[in-house]
C-alpha positions as CSV (number, residue, x, y, z in Angstrom):
1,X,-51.4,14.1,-32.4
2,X,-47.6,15.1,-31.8
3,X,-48.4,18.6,-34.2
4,X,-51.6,19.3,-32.3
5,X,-49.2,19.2,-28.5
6,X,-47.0,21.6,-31.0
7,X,-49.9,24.0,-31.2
8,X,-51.1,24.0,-27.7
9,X,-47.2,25.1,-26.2
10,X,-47.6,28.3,-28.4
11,X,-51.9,28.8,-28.5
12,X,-52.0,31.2,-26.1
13,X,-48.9,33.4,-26.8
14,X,-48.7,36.5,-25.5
15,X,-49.6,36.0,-22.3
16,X,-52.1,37.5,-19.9
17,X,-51.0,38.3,-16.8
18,X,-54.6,38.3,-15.4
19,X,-55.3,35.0,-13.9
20,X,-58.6,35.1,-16.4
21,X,-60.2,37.0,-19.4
22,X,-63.5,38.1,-17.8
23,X,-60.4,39.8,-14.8
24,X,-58.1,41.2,-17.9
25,X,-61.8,42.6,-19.6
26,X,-62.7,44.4,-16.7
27,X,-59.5,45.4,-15.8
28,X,-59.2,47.9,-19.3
29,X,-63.0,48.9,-18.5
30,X,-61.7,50.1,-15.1
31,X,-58.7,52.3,-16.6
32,X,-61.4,53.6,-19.3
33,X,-63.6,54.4,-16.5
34,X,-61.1,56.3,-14.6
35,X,-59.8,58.1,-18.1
36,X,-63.2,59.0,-18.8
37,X,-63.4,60.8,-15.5
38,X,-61.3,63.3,-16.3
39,X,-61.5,63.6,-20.3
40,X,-62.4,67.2,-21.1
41,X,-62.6,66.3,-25.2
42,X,-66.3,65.3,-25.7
43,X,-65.7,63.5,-28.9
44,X,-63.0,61.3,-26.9
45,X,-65.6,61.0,-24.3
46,X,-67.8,59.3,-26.2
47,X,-65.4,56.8,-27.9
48,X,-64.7,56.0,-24.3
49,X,-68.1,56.1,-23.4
50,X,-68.8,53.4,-26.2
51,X,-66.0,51.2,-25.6
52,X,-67.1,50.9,-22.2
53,X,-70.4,49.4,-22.7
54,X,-68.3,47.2,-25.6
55,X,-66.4,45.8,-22.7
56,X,-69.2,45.5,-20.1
57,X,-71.3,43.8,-22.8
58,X,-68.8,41.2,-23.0
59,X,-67.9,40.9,-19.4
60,X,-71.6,39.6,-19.2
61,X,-71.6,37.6,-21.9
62,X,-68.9,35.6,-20.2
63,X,-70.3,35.2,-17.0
64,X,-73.7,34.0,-18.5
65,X,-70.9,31.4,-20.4
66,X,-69.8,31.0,-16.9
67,X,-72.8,30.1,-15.2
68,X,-75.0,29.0,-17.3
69,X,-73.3,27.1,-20.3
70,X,-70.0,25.5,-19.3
71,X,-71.8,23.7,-16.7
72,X,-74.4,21.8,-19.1
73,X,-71.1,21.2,-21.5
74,X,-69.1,19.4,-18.6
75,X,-71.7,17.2,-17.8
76,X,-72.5,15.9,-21.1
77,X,-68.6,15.5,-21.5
78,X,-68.5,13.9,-18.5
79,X,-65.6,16.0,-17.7
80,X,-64.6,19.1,-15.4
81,X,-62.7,21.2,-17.0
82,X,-58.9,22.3,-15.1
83,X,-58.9,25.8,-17.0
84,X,-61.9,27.5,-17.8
85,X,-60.3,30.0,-20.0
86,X,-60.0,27.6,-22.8
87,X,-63.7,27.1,-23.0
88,X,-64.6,30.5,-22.9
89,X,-62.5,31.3,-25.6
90,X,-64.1,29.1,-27.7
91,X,-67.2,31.5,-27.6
92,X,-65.3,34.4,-29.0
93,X,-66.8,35.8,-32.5
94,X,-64.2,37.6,-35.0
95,X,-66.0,41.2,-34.1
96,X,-65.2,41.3,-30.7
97,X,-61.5,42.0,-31.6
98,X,-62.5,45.3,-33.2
99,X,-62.7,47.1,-29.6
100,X,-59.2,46.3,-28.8
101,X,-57.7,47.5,-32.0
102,X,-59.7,51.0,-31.8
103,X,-58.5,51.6,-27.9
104,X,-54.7,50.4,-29.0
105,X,-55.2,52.6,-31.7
106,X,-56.3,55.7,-29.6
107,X,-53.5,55.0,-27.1
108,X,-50.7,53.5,-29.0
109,X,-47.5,53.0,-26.6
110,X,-49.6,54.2,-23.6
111,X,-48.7,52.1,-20.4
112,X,-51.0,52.6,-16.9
113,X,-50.4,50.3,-14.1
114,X,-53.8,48.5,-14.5
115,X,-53.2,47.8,-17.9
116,X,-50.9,47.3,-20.8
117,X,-50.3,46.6,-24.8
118,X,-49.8,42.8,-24.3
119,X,-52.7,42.1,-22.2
120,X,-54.9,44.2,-24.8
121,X,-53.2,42.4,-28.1
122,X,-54.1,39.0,-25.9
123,X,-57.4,39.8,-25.8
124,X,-57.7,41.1,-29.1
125,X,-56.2,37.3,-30.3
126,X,-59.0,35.7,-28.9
127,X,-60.9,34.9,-31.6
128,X,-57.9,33.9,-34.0
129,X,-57.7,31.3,-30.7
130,X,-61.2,30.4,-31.2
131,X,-60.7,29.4,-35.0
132,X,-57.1,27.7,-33.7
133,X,-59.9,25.6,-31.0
134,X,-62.0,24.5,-34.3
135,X,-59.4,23.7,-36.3
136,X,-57.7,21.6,-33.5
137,X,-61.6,20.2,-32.9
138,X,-62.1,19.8,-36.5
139,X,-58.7,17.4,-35.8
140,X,-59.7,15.5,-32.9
141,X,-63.1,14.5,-34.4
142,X,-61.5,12.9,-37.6
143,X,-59.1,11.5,-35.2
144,X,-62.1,9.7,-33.1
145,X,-63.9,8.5,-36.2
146,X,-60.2,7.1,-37.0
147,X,-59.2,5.0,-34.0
148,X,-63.0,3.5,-34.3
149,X,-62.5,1.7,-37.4
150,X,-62.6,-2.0,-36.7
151,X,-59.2,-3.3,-37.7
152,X,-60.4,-6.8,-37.0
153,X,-63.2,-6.9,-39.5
154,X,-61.2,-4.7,-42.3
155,X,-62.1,-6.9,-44.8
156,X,-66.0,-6.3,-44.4
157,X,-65.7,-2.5,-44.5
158,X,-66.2,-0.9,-48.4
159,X,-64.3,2.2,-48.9
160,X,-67.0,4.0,-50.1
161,X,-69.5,3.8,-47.8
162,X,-66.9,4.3,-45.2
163,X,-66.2,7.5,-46.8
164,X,-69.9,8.1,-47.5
165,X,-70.8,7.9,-43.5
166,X,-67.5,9.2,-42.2
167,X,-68.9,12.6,-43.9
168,X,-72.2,12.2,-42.5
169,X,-70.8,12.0,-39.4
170,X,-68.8,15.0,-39.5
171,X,-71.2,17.1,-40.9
172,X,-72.5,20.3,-39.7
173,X,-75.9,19.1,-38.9
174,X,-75.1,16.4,-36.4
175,X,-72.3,19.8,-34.8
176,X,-75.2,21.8,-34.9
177,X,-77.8,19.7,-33.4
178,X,-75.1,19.3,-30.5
179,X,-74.8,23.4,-29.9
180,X,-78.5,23.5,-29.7
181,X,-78.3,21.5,-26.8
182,X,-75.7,23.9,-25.3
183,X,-77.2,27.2,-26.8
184,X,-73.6,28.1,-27.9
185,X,-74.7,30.5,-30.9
186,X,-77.1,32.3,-29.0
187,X,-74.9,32.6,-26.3
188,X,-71.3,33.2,-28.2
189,X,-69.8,36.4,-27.3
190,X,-70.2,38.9,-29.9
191,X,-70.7,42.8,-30.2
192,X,-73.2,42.3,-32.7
193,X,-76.0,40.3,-33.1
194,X,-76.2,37.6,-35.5
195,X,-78.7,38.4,-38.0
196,X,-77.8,35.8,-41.1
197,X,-81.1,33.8,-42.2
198,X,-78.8,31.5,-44.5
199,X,-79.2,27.7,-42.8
200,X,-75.7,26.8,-44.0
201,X,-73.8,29.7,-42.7
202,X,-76.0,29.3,-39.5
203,X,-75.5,25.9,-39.3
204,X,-71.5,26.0,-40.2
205,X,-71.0,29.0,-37.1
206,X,-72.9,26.5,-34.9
207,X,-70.4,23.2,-36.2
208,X,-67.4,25.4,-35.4
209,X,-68.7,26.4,-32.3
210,X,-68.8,22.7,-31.2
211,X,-65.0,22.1,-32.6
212,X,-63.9,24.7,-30.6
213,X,-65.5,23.2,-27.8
214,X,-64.0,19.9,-28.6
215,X,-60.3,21.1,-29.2
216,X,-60.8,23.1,-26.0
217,X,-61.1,19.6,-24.2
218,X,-58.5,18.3,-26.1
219,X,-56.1,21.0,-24.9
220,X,-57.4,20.9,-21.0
221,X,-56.9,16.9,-21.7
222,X,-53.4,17.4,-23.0
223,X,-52.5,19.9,-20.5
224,X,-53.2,17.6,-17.3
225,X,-52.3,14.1,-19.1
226,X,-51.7,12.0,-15.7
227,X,-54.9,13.6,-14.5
228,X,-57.1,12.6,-17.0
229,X,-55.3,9.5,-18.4
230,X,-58.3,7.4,-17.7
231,X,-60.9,9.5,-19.6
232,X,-61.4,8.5,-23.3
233,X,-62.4,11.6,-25.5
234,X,-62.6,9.9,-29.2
235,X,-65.7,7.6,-27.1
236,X,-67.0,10.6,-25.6
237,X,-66.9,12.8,-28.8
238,X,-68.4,9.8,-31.3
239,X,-71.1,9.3,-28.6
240,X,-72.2,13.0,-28.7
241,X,-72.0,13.8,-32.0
242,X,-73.1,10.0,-33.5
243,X,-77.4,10.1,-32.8
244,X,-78.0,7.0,-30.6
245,X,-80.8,5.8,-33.4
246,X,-78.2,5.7,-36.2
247,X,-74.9,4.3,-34.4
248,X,-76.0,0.6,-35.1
249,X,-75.4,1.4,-38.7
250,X,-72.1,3.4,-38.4
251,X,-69.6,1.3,-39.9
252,X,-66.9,1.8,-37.7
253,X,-67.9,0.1,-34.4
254,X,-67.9,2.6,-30.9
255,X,-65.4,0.9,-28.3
256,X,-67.5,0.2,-25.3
């Protein structure tokens, strides 16, 4: 796990001096608003105009995250998260970048006092963060399966089927079964609605959706070690991801 501690010292480079991404969101909608006020271009107006309802649109999709979503997460994980940013991240879909890029765009090398171009390419990052989460999820998931195996009993255990059930395990159905539960999809934050009728793409947004979730909780873990030294995430993972009707035939036995 020493490569994945690598990643989390640099995941959220640049910085954001706002204390968190719903305040840095509102902050650029707030120096748009005030721009707006006195733009005399109607064509600019309009960009402005749109970018603003980008911004607020997001700005509630977060707080419905907020209120409504982390707090199922944490109690099925069992854990409260230290930094909330991490999780909300994780609900960040690759179009939501595209408002960032057109306003840095429109005012390249501008500075204002309420904003400026780090905080914006921060925010535009977020969803290159939210694929780092999966893959970092993706991580810790094969790691749980892992550390299950029965070392005792190695003799017993064929190869194949191990193989055979580790994929089952990791597969996107059980993932997506899980972010039904949470209604991560339906409540990811994206600027435009996901229309896709193809189950394995539906099902494969809904999987990474989960990782992200899980490599969020891996960084909070990491991040607060004497904290949470007593809480065990490759149980907690296997146990949500594992149906309860199937784990008596999982081959590598769940530490109780």
């Amino acid at each position: 796990m020493l490569i994945l501690k690598i990643i989390v010292s640099f995941l959220f480079f640049p910085k954001c001096k706002y204390k968190d991404i719903k305040t840095a969101v509102l902050a650029i909608s707030k120096w748009l608003n005030e721009k707006s006020k006195g733009e005399k271009n109607s064509r600019d107006k309009d960009k402005q105009k749109k970018w603003i309802h980008q911004l607020e649109d997001i700005v509630k999709k977060i707080e419905v995250v907020e209120n409504n979503i982390i707090p199922d997460i944490e109690r099925d994980l069992g854990y409260r998260f230290n930094d909330h940013n991490f999780l909300v991240t994780a609900f960040f879909m690759s179009n939501t970048k595209n408002v960032y890029m057109e306003i840095l765009e429109e005012y390249h090398g501008y500075n204002h006092s309420g904003i400026d171009r780090i905080t914006m390419k921060y925010l535009e990052k977020l969803p290159e963060i939210a694929k780092t989460l999966a893959w970092i999820g993706d991580t810790v998931i094969k790691s749980a399966l892992l550390d299950d195996i029965d070392i005792c009993n190695m003799a017993d255990i064929n190869t194949d089927i191990l193989t055979v059930k580790r994929q089952k395990y990791e597969q996107n159905t059980n993932l997506a079964n899980l972010s039904d539960k949470w209604k991560l999809l339906e409540n990811s934050v994206t600027l435009k609605k996901i229309t896709t009728q193809d189950t394995k793409k539906i099902a494969h947004l809904k999987g990474s959706l989960v990782e992200s979730i899980f490599g969020a909780l891996y960084i909070d873990l990491n991040l607060n070690p004497k904290k949470n030294q007593d809480y065990d995430i490759n149980k907690k993972i296997l146990k949500l991801i594992i149906p309860d009707e199937e784990t008596d035939n999982y081959p590598l036995k769940i530490k109780s």
